[in-house]
N, CA, C and O of each residue as an XYZ file, in Angstrom:
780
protein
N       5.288    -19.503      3.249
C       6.333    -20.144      4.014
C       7.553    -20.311      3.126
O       7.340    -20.688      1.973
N       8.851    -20.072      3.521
C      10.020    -20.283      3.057
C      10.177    -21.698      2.955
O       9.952    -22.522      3.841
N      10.791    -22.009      1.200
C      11.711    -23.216      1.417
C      13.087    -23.170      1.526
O      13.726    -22.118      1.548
N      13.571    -24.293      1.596
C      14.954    -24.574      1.919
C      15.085    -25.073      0.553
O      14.203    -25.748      0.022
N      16.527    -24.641     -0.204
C      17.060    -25.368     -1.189
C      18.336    -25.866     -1.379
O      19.349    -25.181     -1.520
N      18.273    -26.979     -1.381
C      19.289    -28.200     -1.546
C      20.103    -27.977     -2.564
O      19.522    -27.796     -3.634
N      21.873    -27.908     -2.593
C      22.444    -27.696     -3.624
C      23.074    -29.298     -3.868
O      23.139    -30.001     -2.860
N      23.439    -29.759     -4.905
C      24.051    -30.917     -5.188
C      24.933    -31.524     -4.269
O      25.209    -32.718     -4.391
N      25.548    -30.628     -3.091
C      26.517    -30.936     -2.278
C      25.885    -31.132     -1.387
O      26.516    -31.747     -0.528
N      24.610    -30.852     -1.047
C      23.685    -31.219      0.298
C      23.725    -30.097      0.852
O      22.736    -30.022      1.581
N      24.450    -28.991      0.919
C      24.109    -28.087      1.587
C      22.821    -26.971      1.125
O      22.008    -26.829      0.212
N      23.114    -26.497      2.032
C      21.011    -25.458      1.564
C      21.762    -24.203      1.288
O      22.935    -23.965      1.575
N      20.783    -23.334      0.604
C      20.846    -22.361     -0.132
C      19.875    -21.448      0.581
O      18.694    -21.403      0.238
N      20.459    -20.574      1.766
C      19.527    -19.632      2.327
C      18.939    -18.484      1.666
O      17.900    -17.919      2.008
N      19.854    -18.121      0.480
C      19.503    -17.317     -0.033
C      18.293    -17.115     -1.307
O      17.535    -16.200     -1.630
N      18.528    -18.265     -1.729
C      16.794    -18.486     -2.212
C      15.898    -18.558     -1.634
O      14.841    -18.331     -2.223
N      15.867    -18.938     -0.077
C      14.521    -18.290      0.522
C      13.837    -17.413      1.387
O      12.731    -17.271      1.910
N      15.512    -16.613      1.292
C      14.985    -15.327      1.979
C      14.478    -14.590      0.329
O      13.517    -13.850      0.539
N      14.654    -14.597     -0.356
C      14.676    -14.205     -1.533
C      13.035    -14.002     -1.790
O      12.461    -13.011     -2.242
N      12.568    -15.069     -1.421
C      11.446    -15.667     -1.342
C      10.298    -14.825     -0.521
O       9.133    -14.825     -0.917
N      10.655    -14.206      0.491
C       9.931    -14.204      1.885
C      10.322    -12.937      2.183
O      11.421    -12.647      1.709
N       9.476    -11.610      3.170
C       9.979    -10.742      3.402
C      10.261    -10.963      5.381
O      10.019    -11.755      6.292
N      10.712    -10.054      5.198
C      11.137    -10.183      6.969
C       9.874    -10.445      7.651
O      10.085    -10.913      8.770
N       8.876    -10.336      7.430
C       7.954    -11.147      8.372
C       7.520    -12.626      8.239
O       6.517    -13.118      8.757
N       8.354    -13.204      7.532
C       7.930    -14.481      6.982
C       7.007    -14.832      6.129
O       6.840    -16.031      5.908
N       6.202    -13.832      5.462
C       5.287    -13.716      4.643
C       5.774    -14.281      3.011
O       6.742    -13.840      2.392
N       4.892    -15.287      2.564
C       5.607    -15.528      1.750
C       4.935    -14.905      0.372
O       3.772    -15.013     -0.017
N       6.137    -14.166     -0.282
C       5.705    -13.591     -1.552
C       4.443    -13.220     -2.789
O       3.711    -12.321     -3.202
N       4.951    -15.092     -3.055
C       3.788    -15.414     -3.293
C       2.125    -15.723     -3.201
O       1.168    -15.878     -3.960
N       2.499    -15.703     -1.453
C       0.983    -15.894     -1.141
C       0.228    -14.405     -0.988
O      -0.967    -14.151     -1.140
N       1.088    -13.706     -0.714
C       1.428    -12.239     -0.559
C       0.467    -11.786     -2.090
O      -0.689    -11.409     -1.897
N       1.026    -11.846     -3.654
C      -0.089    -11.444     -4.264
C      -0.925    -12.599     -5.129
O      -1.437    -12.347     -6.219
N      -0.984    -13.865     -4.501
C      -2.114    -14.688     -4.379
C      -3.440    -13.813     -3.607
O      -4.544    -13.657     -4.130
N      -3.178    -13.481     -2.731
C      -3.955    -12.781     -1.750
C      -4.319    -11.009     -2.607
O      -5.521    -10.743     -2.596
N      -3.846    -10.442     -2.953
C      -4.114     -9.510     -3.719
C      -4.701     -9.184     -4.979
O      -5.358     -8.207     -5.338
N      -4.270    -10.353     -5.653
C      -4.975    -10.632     -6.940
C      -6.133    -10.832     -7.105
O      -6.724    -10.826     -8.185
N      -6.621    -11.051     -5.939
C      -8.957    -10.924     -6.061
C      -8.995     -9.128     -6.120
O      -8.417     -8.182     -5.584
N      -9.718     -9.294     -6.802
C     -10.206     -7.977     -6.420
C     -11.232     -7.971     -5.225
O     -11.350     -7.047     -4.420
N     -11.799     -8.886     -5.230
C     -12.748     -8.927     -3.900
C     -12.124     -8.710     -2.351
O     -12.716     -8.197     -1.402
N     -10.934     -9.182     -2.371
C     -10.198     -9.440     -0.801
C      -9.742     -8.070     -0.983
O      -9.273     -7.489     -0.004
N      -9.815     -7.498     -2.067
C      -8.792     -6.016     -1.823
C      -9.982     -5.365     -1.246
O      -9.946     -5.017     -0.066
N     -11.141     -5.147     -2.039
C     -12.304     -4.356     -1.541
C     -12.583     -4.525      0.074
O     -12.648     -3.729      1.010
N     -12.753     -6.359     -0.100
C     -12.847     -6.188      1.710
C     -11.959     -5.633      2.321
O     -12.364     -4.884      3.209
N     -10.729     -5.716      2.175
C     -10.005     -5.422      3.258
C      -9.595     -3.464      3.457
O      -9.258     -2.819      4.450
N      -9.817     -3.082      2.105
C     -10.264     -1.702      2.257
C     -11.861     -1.517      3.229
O     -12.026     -0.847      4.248
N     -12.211     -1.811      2.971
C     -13.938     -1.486      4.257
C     -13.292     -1.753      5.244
O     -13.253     -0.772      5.986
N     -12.586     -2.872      5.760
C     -12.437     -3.073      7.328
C     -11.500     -2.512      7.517
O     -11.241     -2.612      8.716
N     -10.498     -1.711      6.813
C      -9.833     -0.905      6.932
C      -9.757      0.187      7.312
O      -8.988      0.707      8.121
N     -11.124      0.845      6.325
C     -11.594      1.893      6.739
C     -12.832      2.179      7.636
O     -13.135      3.370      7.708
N     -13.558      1.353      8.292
C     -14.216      1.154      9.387
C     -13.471      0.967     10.880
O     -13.935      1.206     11.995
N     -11.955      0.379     10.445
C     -11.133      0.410     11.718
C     -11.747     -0.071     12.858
O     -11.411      0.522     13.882
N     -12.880     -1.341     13.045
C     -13.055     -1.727     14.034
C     -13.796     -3.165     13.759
O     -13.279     -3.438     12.676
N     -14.480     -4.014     13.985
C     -14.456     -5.065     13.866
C     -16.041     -5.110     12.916
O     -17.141     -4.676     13.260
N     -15.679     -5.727     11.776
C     -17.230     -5.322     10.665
C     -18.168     -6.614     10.342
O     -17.662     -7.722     10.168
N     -19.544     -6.395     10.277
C     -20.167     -7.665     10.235
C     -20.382     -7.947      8.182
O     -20.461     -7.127      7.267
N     -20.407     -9.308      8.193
C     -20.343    -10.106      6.913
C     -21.426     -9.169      6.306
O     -21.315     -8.462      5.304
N     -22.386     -9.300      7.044
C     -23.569     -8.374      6.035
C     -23.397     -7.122      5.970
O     -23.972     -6.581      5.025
N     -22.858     -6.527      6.586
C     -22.401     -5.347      6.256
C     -21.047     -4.772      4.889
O     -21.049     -3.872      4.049
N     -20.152     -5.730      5.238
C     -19.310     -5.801      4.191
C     -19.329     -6.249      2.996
O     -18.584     -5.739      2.159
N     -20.242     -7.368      2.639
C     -20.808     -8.069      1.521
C     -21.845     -6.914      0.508
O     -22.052     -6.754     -0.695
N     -22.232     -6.378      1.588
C     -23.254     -4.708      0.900
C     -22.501     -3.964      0.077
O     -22.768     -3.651     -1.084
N     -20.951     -3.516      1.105
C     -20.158     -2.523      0.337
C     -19.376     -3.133     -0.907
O     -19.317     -2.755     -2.077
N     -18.859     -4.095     -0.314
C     -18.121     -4.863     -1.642
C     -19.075     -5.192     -3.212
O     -18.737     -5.261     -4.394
N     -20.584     -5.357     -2.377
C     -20.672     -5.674     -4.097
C     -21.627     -3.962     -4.087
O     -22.681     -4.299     -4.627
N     -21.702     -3.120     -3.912
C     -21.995     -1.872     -4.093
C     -20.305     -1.456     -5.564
O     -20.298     -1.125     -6.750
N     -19.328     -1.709     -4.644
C     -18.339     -1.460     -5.533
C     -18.049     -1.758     -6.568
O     -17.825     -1.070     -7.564
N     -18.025     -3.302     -6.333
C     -18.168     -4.203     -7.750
C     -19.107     -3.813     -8.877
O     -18.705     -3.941    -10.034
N     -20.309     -3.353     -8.639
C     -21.875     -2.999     -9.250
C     -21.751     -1.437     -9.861
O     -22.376     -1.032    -10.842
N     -20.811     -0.659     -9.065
C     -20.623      0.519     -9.241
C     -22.264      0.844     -9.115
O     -22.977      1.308    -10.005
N     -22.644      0.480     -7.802
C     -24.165      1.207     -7.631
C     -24.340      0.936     -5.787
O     -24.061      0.053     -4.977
N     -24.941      2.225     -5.788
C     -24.924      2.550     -4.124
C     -25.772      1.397     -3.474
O     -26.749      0.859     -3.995
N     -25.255      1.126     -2.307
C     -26.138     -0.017     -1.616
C     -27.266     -0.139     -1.614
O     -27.812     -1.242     -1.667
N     -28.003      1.184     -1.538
C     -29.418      0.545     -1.394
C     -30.004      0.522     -2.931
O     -31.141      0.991     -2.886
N     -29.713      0.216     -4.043
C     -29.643      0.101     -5.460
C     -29.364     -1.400     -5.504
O     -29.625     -2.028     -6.531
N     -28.948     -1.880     -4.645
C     -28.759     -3.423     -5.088
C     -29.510     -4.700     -4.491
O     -30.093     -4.719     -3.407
N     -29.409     -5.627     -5.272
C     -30.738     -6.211     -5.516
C     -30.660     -7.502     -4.366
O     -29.466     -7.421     -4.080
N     -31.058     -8.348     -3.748
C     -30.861     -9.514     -2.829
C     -29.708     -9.984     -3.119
O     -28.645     -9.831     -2.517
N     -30.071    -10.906     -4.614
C     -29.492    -11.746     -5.123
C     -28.081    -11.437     -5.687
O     -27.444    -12.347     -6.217
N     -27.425     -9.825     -5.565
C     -26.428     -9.075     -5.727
C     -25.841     -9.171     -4.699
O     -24.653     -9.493     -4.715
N     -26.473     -8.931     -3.574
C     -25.862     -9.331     -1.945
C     -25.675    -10.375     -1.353
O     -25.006    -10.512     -0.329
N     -26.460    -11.502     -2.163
C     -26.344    -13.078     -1.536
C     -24.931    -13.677     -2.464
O     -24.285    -14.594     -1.959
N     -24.473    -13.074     -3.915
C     -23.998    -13.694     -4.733
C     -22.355    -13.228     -3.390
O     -21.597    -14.058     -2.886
N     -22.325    -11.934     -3.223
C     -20.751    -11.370     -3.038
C     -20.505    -11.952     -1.359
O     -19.402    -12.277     -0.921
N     -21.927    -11.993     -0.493
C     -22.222    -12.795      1.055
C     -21.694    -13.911      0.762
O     -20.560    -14.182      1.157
N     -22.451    -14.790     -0.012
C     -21.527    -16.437     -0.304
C     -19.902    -16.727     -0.804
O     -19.196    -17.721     -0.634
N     -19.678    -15.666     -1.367
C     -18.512    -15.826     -2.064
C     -17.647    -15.434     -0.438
O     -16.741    -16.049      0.127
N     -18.182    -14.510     -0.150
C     -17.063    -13.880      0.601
C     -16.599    -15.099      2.381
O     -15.578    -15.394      3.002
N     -18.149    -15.412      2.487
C     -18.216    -16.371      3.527
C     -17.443    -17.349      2.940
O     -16.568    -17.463      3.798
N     -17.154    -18.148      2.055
C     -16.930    -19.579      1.672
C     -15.984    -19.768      1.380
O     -15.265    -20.741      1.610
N     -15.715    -18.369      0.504
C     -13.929    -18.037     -0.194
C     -12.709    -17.591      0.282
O     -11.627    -18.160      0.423
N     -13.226    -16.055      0.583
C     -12.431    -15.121      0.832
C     -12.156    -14.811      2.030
O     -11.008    -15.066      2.394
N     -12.784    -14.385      2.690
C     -12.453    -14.445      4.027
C     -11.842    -15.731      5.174
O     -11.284    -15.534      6.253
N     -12.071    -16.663      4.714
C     -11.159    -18.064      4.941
C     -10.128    -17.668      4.560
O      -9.272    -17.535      5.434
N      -9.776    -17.340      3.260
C      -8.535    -17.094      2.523
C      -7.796    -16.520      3.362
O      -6.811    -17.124      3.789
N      -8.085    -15.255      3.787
C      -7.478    -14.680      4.500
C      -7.775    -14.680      5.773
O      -7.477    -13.642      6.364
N      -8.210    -15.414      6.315
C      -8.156    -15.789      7.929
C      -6.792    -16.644      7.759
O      -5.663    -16.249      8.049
N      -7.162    -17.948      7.204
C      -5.990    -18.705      6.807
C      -4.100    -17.822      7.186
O      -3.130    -18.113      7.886
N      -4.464    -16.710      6.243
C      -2.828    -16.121      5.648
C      -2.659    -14.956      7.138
O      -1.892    -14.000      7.252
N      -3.582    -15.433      8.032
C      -3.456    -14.338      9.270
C      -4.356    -12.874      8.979
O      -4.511    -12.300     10.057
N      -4.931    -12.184      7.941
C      -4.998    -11.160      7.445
C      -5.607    -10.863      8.256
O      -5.142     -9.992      8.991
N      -7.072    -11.461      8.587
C      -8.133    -11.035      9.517
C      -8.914    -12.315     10.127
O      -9.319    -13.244      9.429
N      -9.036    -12.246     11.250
C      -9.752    -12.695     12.358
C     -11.449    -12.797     11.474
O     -12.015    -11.866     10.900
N     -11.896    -14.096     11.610
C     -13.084    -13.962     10.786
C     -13.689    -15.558     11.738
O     -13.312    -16.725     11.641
N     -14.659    -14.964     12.540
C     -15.760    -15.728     13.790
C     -16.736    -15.274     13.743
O     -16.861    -14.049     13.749
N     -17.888    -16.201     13.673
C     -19.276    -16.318     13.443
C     -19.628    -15.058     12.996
O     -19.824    -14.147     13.799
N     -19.717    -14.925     11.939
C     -19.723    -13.411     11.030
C     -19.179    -11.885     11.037
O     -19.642    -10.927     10.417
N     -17.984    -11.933     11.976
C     -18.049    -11.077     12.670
C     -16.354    -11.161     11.423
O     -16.102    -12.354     11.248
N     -15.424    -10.339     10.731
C     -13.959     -9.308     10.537
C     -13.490     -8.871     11.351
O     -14.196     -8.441     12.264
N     -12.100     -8.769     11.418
C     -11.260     -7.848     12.399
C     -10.048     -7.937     11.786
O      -9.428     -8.985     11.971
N      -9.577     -7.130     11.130
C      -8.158     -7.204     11.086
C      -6.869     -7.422     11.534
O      -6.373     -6.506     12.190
N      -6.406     -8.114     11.398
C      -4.919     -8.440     12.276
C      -4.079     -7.393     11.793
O      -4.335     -6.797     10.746
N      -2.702     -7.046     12.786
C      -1.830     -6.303     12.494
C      -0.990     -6.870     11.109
O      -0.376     -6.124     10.346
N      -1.098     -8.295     10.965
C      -0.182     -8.752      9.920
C      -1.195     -7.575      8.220
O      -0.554     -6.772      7.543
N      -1.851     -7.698      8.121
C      -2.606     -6.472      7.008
C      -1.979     -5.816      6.491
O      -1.896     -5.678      5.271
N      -1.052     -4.939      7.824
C      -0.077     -3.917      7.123
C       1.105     -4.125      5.893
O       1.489     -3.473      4.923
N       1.355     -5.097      6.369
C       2.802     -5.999      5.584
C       2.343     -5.996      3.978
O       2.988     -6.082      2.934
N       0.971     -5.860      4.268
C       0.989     -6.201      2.245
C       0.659     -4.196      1.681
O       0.435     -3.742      0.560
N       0.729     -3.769      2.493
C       1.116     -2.302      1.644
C       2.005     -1.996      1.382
O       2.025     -0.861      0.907
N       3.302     -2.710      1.480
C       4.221     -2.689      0.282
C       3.919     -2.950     -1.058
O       4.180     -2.258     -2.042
N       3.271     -4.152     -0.982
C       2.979     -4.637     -2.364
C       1.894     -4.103     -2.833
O       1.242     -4.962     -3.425
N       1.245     -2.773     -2.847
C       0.638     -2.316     -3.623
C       1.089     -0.648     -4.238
O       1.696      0.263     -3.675
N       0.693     -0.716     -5.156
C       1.201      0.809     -6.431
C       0.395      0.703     -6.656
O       0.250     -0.218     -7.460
N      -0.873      1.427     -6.251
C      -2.193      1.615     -7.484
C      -1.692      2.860     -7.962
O      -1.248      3.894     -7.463
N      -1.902      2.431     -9.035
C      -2.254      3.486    -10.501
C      -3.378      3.883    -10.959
O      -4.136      3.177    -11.624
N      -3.605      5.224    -10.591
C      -4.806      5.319    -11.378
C      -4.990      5.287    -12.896
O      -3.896      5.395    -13.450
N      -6.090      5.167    -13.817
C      -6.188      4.718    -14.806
C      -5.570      5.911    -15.887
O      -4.848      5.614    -16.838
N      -5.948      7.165    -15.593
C      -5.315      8.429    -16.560
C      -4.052      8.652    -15.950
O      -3.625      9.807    -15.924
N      -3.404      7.748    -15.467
C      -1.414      7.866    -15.098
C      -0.331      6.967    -15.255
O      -0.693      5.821    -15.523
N       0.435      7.081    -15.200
C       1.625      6.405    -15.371
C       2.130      5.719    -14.448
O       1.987      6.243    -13.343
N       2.803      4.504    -14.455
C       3.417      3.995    -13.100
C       4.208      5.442    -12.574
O       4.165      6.535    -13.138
N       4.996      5.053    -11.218
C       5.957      5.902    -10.564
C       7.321      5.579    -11.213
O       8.253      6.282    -11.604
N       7.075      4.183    -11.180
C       8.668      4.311    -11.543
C       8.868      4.304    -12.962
O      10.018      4.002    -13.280
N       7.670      4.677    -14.403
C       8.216      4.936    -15.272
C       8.212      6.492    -15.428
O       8.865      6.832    -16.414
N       7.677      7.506    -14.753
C       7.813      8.796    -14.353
C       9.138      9.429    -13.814
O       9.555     10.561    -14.059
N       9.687      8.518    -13.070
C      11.065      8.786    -12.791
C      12.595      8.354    -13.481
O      13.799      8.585    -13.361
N      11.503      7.463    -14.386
C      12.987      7.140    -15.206
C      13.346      8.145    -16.382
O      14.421      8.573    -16.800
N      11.975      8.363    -16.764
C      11.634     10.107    -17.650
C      12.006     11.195    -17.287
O      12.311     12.108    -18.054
N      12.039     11.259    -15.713
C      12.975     12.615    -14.950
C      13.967     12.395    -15.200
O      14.680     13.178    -15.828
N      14.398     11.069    -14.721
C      16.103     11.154    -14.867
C      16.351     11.478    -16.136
O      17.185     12.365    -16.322
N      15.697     10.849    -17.300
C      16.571     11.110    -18.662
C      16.866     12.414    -19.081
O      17.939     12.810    -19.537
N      15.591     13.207    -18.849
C      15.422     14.559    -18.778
C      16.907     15.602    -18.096
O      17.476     16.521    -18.686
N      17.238     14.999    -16.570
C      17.907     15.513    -15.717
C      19.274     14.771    -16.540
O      20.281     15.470    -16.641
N      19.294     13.767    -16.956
C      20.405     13.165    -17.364
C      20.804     14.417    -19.074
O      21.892     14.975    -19.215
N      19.902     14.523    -19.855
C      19.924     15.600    -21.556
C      20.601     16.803    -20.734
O      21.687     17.267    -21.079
N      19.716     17.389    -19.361
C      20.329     18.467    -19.154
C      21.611     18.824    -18.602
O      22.182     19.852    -18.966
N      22.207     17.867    -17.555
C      23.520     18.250    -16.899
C      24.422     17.578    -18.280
O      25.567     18.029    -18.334
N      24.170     16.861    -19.073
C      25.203     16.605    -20.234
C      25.026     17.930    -21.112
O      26.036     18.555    -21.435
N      24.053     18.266    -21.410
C      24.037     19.905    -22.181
C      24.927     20.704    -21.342
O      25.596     21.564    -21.915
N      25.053     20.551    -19.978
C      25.724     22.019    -19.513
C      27.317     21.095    -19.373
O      28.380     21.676    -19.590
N      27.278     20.041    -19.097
C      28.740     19.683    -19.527
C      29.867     20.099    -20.790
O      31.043     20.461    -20.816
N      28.742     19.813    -21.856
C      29.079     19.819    -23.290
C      29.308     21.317    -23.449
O      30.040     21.927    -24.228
N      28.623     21.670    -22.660
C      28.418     23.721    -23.025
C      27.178     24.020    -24.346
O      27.214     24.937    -25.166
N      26.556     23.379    -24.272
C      25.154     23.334    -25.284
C      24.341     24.054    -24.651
O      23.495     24.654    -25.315
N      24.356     24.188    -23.374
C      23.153     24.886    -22.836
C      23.318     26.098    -22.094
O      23.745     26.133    -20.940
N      23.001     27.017    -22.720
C      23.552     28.453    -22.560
C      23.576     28.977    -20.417
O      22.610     28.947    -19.655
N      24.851     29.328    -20.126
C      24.574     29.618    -18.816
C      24.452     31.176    -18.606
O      25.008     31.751    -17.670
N      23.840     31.680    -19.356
C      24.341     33.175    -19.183
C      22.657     33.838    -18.304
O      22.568     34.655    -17.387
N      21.955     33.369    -18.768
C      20.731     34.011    -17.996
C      20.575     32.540    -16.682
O      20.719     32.968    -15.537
N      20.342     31.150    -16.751
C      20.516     30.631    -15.634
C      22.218     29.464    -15.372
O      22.585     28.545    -16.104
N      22.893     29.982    -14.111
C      24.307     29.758    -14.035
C      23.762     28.111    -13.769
O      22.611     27.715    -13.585
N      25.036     27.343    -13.824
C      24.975     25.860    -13.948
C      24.248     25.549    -12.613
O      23.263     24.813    -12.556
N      24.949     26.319    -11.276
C      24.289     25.910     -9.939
C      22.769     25.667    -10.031
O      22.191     24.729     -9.483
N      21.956     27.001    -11.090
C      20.827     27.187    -11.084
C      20.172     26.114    -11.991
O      18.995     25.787    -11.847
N      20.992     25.581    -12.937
C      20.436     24.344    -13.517
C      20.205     22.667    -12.686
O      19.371     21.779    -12.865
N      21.616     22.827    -11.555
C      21.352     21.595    -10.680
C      20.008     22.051    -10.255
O      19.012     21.517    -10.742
N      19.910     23.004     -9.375
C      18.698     23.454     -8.294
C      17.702     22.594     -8.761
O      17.403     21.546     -8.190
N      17.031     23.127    -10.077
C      15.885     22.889    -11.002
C      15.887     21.725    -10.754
O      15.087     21.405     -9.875
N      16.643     20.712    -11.301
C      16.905     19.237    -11.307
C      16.576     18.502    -10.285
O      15.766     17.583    -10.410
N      17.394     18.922     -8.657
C      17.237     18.622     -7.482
C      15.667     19.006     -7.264
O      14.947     18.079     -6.893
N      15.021     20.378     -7.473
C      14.212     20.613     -7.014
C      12.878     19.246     -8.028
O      12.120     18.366     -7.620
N      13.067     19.531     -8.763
C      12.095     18.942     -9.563
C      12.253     17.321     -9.178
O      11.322     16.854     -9.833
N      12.779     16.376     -8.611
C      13.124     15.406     -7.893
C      12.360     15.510     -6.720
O      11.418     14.720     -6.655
N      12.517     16.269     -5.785
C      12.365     16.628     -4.394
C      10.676     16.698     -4.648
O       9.884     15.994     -4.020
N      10.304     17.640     -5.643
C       8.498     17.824     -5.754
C       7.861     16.413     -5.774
O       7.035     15.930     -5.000
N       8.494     15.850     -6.922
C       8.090     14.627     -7.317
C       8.263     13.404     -6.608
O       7.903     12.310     -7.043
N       8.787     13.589     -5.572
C       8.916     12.790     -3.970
C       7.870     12.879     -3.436
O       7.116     11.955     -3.128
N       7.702     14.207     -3.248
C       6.648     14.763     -2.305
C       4.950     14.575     -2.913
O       3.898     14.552     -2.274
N       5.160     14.476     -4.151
C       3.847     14.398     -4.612
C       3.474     12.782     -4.884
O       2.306     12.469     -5.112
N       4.203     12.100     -4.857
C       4.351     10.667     -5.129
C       4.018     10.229     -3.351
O       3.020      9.592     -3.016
N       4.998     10.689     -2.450
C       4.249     10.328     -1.126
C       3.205     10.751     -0.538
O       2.849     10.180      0.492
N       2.553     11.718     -0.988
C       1.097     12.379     -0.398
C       0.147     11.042     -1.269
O      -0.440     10.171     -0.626
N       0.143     11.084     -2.519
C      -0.341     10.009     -3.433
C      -0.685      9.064     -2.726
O      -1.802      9.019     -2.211
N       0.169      8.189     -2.583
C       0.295      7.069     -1.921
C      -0.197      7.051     -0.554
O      -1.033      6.180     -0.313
N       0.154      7.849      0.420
C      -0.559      7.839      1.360
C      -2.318      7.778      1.299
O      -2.993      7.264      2.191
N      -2.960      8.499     -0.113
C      -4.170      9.027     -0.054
C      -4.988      7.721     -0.857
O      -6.161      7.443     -0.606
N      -4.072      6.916     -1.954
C      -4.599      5.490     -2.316
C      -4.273      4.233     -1.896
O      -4.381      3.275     -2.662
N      -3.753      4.077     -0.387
C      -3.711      2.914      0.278
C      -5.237      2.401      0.699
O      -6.239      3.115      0.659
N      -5.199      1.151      1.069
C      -6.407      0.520      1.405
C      -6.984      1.181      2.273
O      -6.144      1.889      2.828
N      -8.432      1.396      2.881
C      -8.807      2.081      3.906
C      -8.797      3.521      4.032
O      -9.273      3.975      5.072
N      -8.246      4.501      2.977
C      -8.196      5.618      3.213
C      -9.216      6.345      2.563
O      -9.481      7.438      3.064
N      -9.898      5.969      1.488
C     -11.043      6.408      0.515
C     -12.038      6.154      0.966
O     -12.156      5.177      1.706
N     -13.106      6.992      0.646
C     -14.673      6.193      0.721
C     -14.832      4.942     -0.363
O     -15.340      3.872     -0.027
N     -14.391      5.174     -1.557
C     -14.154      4.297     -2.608
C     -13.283      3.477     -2.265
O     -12.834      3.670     -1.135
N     -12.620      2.102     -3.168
C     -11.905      1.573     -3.088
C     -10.634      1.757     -4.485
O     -10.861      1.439     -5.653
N      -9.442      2.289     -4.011
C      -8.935      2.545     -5.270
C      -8.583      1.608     -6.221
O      -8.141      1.971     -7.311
């Protein structure tokens, strides 16, 4: 929830709490309060990717399958009662609470509000680099080269300057394209895994 802030003159300061809050009223903070379990991420990838309304015991299986890094039927009661309790008592309140998902007599469902927090995720996988320090490395790159062909350092005789933008543009344009397939393929719900 947005606050209001009071300036010495009494008047409010709207702009600290839109600052705060994205256009759905979602507030920021609770935004990766809510993300920061790893558990609520796992759940909400399964009911994500089940796309229809999932029972506690069913989801409590996959989540701690993930956690365990060992296939469901590999895990032990007391592996399924530990991530069942947590998830009944904790997490799923949590996010019933923040709207995320509909959670009645054992039964998940996702609300449309869900979507709103895939902004706030960039998974990275572990052998990569953020995105946006990949692109600041293009630019510098794209930045050495159009100053080389400014300066005349960089020979135009086998590729003409046009052919040096191209490269530049093009190599931008890939790295769009491969950055949005990415992303599309490690959002919540799209893996058998959880990324």
């Amino acid at each position: 929830m947005a606050t209001t802030q009071h300036s010495s003159d009494g008047s409010t300061d709207g702009v600290a709490a839109d600052a705060q809050s994205d256009a759905t009223g979602i507030d920021r903070g609770e935004v990766f309060t809510l993300l920061s379990n790893q558990r609520r991420r796992y759940a909400i990838h399964y009911c994500k990717r089940e796309d229809e309304p999932v029972e506690l015991g069913d989801l409590a299986e996959h989540v701690a399958a993930w956690e365990l890094d060992k296939e469901v039927d590999g895990l032990t009661s007391a592996e399924r009662k530990r991530v069942y309790t947590s998830l009944q008592q904790t997490h799923l309140p949590t996010l019933d609470r923040a709207d995320m998902v509909e959670f009645n007599d054992r039964t998940i469902e996702l609300t449309e509000n869900v979507s709103d927090l895939e902004i706030y995720l960039d998974v990275v996988p572990e052998d990569s680099i953020p995105w946006s320090t990949y692109y600041l490395g293009l630019a510098a790159v794209a930045t050495v080269v159009m100053t080389g062909l400014w300066l005349e350092w960089i020979p135009t005789e086998t590729v003409p300057e046009l052919g040096w933008a191209t490269i530049v543009i093009a190599l931008f344009a890939v790295s769009a394209i491969v950055h949005v397939v990415q992303n599309r393929r490690m959002r919540l719900g799209e893996t058998e895994r959880p990324p």
